[in-house]
N, C-alpha and C positions, 0 to 999 in steps of 0.2 A: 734352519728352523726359525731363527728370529727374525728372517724377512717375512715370512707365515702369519705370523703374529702381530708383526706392523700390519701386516693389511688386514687381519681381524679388526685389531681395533681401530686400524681408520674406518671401514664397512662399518663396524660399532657406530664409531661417533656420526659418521654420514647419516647411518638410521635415527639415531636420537636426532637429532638438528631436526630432519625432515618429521617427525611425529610428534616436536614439540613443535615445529613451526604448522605441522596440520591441524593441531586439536590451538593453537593459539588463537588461527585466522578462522576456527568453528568458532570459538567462545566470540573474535570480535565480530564477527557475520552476524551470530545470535543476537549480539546484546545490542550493537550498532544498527546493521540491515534490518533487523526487524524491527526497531523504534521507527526507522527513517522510514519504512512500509505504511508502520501503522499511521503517522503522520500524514502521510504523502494522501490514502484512503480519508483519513477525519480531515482533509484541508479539502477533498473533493465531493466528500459529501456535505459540507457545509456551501460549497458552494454551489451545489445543485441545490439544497433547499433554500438558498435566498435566492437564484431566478425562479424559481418557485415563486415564493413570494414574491417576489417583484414585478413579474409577468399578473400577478392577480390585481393587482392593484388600480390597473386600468378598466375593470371592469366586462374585459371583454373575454371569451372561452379562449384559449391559448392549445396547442400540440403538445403533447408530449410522449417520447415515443424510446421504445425498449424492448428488446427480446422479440423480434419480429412483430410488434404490436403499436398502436396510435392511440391516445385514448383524447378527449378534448375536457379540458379542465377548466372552471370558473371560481371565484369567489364564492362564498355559501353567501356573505355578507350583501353582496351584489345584489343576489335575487329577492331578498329580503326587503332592500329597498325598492322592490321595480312597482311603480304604479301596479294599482290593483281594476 
């Protein structure tokens, strides 16, 4: 009967380890993965709008292209100054 018992409560202790270490590596997934997500998205959206801007600057219409589409993009400021 007490070797029974020993291996309850090793089964016990095996299950706790494993469901403190699941909900541990959720909370750090959570709290870590998704800062390091959000980061990862604002560092590449920032950098697609400064070639943006930097592609306008030359004055000339540039590609730009997304979700099976092309559209050609210029300066507003550009055309403003064009001889009239």
């Amino acid at each position: 009967m007490k070797k029974y018992w020993k291996i309850v409560i090793i089964v016990a202790i095996i299950l706790a380890v494993l469901v403190a270490g699941f909900f541990s590596f959720r909370a750090y997934q959570n709290s870590f993965g998704g800062k390091a997500l959000q980061a990862g998205y604002n560092a590449g959206y920032q950098r697609a709008v400064f070639d943006v801007m930097n592609n306008s600057l030359d004055c000339q219409p540039f590609p730009v292209y997304g979700w099976n589409a092309s559209v050609n993009l210029i300066n507003v400021d550009c055309l403003q100054q064009a001889p009239q």
